[in-house]
SEBA-632855 format. One record per residue (C-alpha): residue number from 0; residue in one letter; x, y, z. Coordinates in Angstrom, 3 decimals. Layout:
N
NUM  A  X  Y  Z
...
This chain:
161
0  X  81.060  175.229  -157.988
1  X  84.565  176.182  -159.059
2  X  85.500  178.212  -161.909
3  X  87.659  175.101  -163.040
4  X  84.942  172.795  -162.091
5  X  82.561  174.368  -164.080
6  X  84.978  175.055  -167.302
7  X  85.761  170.824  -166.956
8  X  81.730  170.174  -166.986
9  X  81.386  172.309  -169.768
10  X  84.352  170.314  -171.784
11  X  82.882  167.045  -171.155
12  X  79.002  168.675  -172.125
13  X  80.750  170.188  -175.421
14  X  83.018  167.329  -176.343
15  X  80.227  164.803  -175.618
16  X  79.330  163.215  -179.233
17  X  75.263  163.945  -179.622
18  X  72.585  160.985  -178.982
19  X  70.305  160.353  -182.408
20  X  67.147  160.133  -181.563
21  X  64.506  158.313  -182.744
22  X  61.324  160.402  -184.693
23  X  58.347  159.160  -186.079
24  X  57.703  160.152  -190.375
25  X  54.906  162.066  -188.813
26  X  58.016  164.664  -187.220
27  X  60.009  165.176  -190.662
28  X  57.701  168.422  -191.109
29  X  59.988  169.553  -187.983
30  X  62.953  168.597  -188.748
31  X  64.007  172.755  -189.649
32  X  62.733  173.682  -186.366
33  X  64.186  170.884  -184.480
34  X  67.363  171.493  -185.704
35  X  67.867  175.502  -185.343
36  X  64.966  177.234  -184.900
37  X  65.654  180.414  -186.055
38  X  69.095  179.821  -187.569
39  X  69.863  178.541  -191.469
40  X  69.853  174.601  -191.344
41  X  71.301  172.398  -193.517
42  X  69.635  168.882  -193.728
43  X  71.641  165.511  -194.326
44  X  69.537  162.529  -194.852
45  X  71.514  159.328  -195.367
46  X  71.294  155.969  -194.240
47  X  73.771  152.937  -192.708
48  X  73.047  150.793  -195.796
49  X  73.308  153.458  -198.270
50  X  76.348  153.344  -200.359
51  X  76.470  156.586  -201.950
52  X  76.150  158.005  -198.187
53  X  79.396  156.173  -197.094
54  X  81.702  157.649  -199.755
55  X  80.074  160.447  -199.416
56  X  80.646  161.420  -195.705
57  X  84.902  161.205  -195.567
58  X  84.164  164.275  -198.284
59  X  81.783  166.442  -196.557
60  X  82.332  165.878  -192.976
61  X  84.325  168.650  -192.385
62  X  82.263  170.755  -194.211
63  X  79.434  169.871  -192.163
64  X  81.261  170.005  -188.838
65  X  82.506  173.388  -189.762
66  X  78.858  175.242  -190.628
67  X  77.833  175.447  -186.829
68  X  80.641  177.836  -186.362
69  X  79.041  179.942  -189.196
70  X  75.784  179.998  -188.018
71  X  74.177  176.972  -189.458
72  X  72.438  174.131  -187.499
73  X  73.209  171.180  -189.182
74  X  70.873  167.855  -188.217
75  X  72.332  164.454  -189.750
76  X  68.997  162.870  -190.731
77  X  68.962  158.825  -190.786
78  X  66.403  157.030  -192.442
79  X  67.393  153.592  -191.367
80  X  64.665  151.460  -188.616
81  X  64.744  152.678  -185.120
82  X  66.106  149.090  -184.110
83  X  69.316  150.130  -186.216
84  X  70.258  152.721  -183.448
85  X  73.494  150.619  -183.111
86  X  74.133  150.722  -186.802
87  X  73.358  154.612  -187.199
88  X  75.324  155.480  -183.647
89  X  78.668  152.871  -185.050
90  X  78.693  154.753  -188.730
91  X  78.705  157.959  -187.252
92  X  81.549  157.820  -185.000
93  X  83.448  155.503  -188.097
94  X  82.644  158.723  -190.220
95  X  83.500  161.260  -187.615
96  X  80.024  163.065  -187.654
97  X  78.834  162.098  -184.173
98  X  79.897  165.365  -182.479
99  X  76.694  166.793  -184.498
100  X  73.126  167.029  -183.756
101  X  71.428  163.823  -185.126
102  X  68.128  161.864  -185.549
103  X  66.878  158.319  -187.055
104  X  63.820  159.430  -189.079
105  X  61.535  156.245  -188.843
106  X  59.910  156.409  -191.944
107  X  59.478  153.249  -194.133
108  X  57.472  155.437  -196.907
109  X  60.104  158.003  -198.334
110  X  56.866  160.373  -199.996
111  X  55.834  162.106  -197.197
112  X  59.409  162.931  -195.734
113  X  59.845  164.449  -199.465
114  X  56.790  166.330  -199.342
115  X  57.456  168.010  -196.008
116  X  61.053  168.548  -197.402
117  X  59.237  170.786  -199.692
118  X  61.531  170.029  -202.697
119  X  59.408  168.390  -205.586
120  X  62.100  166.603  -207.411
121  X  63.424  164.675  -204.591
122  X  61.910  161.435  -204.520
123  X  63.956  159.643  -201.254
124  X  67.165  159.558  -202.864
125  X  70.242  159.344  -200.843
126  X  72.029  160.846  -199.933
127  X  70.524  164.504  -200.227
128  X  70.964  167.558  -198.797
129  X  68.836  170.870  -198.205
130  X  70.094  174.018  -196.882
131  X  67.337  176.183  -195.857
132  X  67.279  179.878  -194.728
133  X  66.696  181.039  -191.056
134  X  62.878  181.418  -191.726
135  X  62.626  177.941  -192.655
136  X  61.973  178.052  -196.373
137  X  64.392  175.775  -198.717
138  X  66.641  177.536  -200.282
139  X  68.968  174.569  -202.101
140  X  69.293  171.178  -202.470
141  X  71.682  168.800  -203.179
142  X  70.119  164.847  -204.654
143  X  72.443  162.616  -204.634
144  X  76.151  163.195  -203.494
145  X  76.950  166.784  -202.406
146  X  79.908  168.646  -203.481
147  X  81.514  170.182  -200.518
148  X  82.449  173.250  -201.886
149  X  79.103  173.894  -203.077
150  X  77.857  172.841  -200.132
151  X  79.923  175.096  -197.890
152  X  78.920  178.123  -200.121
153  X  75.250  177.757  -200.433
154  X  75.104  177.840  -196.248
155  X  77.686  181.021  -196.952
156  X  75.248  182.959  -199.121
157  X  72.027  181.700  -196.604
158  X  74.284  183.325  -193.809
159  X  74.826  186.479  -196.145
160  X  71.657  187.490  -196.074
């Protein structure tokens, strides 16, 4: 192959917006390693017919695009029903988030996504956010609608340290 063959194939591979998949509730204990093992992650669950999550992404997208050049993995985490994969794939190219890694979370009961989130006082609420630290352990999270700026410097201070 080419030099400018293979510099094209990598454009297409890099530009190419990411599939969600579709995980069982029984996976959300994963979802850290999943989405960077080894590196901080930052967690967004939200969901097509969430409200709060649709005025919410037009303010954080480009926070969240922006953390995988700093070193975060960032995994948009949908909680609709896997036959909404049409619904989840449609908001996130309306909301300019498809570019990043992304899964539909099939998981009717929110408690034991909550409990393997590891945060006590989140009860399902969306949108949330966690940022965790490169050994997997949560370091902050964000119930309800995030502010970018503190979004963008808890994933700083995880990279910090």
């Amino acid at each position: 192959m080419t030099l400018p063959a293979l510099a094209l194939g990598l454009s297409v591979l890099v530009a190419a917006p990411a599939e969600p998949r579709i995980l069982p509730a029984s996976e959300a204990t994963s979802l850290v390693r999943i989405a960077g093992s080894g590196k901080p992650v930052v967690l967004h669950f939200w969901a097509t017919w969430c409200g709060a999550c649709k005025e919410e992404f037009p303010r954080i997208r480009k926070t969240l695009a922006k953390l995988p050049g700093k070193g975060v993995a960032v995994l948009l985490v949908s909680i609709d029903k896997p036959q909404d994969l049409a619904r989840v794939k449609k908001d996130l190219r309306r909301f300019k988030v498809d570019a990043l890694p992304s899964v539909v979370l099939d998981a009717p009961e929110p408690d034991p996504v909550a409990t393997a989130i590891g945060d006590p006082a989140w009860d399902g609420t969306l949108p949330s956010t966690f940022v965790f630290d490169a050994k997997g352990k949560l370091r902050k999270s964000f119930i309800g609608k995030t502010n970018p700026g503190a979004l963008s410097g808890a994933a700083q201070a995880i990279v910090e340290q």
